[in-house]
C-alpha positions in Angstrom: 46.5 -94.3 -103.7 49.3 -96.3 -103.4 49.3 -98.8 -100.4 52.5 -97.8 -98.0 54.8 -100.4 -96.0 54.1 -100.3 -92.9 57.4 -101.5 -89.9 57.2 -104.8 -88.7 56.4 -104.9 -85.6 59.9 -106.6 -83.9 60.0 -107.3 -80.0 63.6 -105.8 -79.5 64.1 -108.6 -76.9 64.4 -112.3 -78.1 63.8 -113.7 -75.1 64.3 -113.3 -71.0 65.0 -115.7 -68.0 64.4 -113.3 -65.4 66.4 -109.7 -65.4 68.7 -111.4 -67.6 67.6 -110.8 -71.5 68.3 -111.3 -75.4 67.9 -108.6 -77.6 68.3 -108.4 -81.2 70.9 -105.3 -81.3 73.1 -107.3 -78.5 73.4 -110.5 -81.3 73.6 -108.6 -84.3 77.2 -107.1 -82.0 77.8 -110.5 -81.2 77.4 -112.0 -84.7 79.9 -109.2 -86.0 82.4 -109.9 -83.3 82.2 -113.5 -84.3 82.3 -113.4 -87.8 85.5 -110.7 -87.4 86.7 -113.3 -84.9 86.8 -116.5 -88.1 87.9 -114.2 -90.5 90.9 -113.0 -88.9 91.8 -116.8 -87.2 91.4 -117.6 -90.7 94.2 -114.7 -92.0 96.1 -115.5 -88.9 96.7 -119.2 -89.9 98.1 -118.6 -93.7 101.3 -119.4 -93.6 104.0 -116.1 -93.0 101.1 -114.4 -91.9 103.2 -112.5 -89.1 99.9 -113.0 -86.7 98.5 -115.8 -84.2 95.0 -116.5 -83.0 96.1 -115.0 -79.4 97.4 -112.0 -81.3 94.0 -111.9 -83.2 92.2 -112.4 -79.8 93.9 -109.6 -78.1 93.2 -107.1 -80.8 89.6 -107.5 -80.9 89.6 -106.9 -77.6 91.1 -103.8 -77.5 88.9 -102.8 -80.3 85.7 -104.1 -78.7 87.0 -101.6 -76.2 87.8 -98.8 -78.1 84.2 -99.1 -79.9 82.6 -99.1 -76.8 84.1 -95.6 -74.7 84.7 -94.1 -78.5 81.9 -94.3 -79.7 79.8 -93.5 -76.4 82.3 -90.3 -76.1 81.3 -89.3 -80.0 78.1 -89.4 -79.5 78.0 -87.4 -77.1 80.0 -85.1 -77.8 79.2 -84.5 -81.3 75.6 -85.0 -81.5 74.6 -84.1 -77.8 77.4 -82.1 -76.3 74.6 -79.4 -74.5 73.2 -82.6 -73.0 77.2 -83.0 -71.4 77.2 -79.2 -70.9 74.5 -79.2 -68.5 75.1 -83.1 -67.0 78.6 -84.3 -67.7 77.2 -87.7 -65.7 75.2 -88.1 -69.1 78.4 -89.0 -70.9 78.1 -92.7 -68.4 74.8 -93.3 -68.8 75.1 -95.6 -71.7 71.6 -97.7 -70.8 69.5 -94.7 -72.3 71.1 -95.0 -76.0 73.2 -93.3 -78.3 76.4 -94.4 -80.0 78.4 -92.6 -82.8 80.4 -94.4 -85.5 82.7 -92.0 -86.1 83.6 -92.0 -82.2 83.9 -95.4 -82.4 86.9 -95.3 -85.0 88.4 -92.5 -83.0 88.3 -95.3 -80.1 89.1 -98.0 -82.1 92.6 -95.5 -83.8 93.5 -95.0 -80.2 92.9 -98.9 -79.3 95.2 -99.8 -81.8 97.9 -97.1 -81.3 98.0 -99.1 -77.3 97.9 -102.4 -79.1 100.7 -101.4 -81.3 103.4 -100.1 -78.8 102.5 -103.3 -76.8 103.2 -105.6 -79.6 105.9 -103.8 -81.0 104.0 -103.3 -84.2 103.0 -100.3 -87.0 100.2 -98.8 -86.3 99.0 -99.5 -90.5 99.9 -102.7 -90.3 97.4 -103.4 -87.9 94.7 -101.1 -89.3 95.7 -103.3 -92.6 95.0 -106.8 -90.6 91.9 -105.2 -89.0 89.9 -103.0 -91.9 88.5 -105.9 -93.6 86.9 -107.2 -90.4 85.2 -104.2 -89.7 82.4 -103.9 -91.9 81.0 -107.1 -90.5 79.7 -105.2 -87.8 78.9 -102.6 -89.3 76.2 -104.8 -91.6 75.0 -106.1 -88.7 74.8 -103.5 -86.3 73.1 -101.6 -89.3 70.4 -104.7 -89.3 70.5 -104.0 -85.6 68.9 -100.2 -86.0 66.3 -101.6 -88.3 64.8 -104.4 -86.0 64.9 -101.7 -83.7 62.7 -99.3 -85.6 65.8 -96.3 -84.9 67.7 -94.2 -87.2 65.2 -94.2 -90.0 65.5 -92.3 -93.3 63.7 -89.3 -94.9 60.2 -89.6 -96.0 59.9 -90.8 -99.7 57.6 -92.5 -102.0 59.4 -95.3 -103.4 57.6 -98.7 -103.7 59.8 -99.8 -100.7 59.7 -96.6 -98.5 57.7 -98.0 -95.4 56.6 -96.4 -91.8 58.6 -96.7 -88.9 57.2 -95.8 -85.2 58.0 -92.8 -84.2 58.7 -91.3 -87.4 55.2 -89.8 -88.0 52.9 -91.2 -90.6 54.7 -90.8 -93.6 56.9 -93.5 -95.1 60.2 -93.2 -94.9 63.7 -94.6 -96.8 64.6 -97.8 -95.1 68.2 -96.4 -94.6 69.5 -98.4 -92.1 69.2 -101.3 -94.7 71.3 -99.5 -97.1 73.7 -98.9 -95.1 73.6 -102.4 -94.0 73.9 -103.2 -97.7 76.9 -100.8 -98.6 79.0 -100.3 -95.5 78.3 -103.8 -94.3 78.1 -106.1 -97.4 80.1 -104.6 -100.5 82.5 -102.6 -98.7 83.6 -106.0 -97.0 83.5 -107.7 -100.5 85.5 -104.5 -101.7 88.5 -105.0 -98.9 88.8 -108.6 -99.0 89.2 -108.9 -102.1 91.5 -106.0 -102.1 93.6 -107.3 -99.2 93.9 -110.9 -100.5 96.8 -109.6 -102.6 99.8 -108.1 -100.7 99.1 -104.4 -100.5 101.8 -101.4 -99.5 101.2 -100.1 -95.8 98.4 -98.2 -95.2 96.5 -99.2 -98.3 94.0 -101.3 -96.8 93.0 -99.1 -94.2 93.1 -96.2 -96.3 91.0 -98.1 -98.8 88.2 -98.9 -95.9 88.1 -94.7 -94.2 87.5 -94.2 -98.6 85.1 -96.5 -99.3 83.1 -96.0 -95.8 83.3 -92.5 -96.2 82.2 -92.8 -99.6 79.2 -95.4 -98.6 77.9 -92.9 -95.1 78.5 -89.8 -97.6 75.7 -91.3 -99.9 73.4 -92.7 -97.8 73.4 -89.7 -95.5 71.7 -88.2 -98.2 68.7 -90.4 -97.6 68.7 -90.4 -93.9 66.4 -88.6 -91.5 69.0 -85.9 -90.0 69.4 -85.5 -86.1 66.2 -83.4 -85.4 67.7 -80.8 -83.0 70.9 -80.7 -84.9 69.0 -80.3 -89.0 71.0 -80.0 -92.1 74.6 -77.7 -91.0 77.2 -76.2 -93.3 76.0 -76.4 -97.1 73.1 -77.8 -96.5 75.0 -81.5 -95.0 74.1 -83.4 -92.1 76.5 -83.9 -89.2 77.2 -87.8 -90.7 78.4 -86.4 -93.9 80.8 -83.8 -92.1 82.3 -86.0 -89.7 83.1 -88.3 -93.1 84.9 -85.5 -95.0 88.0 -86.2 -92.6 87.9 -89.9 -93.9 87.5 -89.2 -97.2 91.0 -87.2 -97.2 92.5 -89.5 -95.1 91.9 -92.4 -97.2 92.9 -90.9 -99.8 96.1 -89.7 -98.7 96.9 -93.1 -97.1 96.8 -94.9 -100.3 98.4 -92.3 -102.0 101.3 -92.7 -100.1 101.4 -96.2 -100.2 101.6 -96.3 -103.4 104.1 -93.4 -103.4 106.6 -95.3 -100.6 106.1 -98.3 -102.8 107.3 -96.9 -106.0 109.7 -95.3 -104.2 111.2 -98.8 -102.5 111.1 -100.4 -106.2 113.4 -97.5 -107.9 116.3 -97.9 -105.7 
């Protein structure tokens, strides 16, 4: 019989000086936020770059913000809306868990739409500047769920398939590590590579809602689905429906990039 993996146990909490405490999911957040932080000083200070470190400052900000009441909002009401139905104070109570990626962009759109009209800039030239930052904390938060035992995968028997508390005794997929690996690590490779070269408007982001799409699409397919919510609509999880709206809307931005590009060089 072949010998399983078994979670490591991981104290959630670093360390504590009284109410005041450290927890792993709180510096994986932090880590992204700083690493998006360096990279985008570092775009900010090429030369013509049309940005400043204030600038830079500001919009993370307003993103940190938008992340925040988005994704506590899609949560909510996407994945636990008859929890709202019959407490609507449950939407505040953000101490007992529960954010949702997808609300999070929504948040992060609408953050950037305020940031835009207050700076006087397009709305995809920002989503440009900020897509490639974004998968930083993704990786991380990703790395985040796994020291925190959460959002584990469907049971399996692959040499690396391990059990996670609270998941029953079968081993499971490790999917918060591939996530961590292809919405944190190669789709940031992917955009800033893409983005070192100038791109037409609306590429860059369009490239990141296509590629994350892509990368949750797949790995949904390997992650244990919200229990009181199951497998939905041809037999795909609530992750994978939310990402079909990406998928078309990455597409279509770079399509008309492209298009309005072509378009600019013919006359």
């Amino acid at each position: 019989m072949q010998e399983v993996l078994h979670f490591p146990q991981i104290d959630p909490v670093i360390f504590s000086i009284g109410p005041v405490a450290l927890r792993w999911y709180g510096l994986m957040y932090l880590l992204g936020f700083m690493g998006a932080m360096m990279l985008g000083n570092a775009r900010a200070d090429k030369p013509n770059s049309g940005w400043t470190r204030e600038q830079v400052s500001d919009l993370l900000f307003y993103g940190f913000i938008g992340v925040i009441i988005g994704g506590r909002m899609g949560y909510v009401l996407f994945y636990h809306f008859d929890y709202f139905l019959n407490d609507p104070l449950y939407l505040f109570r953000v101490w007992e868990g529960g954010m949702s990626f997808h609300g999070g962009l929504i948040g992060v759109i609408t953050a950037l739409f305020l940031f835009a009209r207050s700076t006087k800039k397009k709305l995809l030239e920002l989503g440009d500047f900020v897509a490639p930052l974004v998968p930083l904390g993704l990786g991380f938060g990703r790395i985040g769920n796994f020291i925190n035992g959460e959002l584990w995968g469907r049971t399996s028997d692959v040499p690396w398939a391990m059990v996670f508390p609270g998941g029953g005794p079968l081993a499971r997929h490790p999917s918060q590590l591939y996530q961590a690996l292809l919405e944190g690590f190669c789709l940031f490779l992917v955009l800033y590579l893409y983005s070192k070269k100038p791109r037409p408007l609306g590429a860059v982001s369009g490239l990141f809602l296509l590629g994350y799409g892509v990368c949750r699409f797949i790995v949904e397919f390997f992650r244990e689905p919200d229990a009181h919510l199951g497998l939905l609509t041809f037999n795909l999880s609530m992750g994978q429906l939310l990402t079909i709206p990406m998928l078309l809307l990455g597409g279509f931005l770079i399509f008309r990039g492209y298009q309005q590009a072509a378009t600019s060089e013919a006359k």
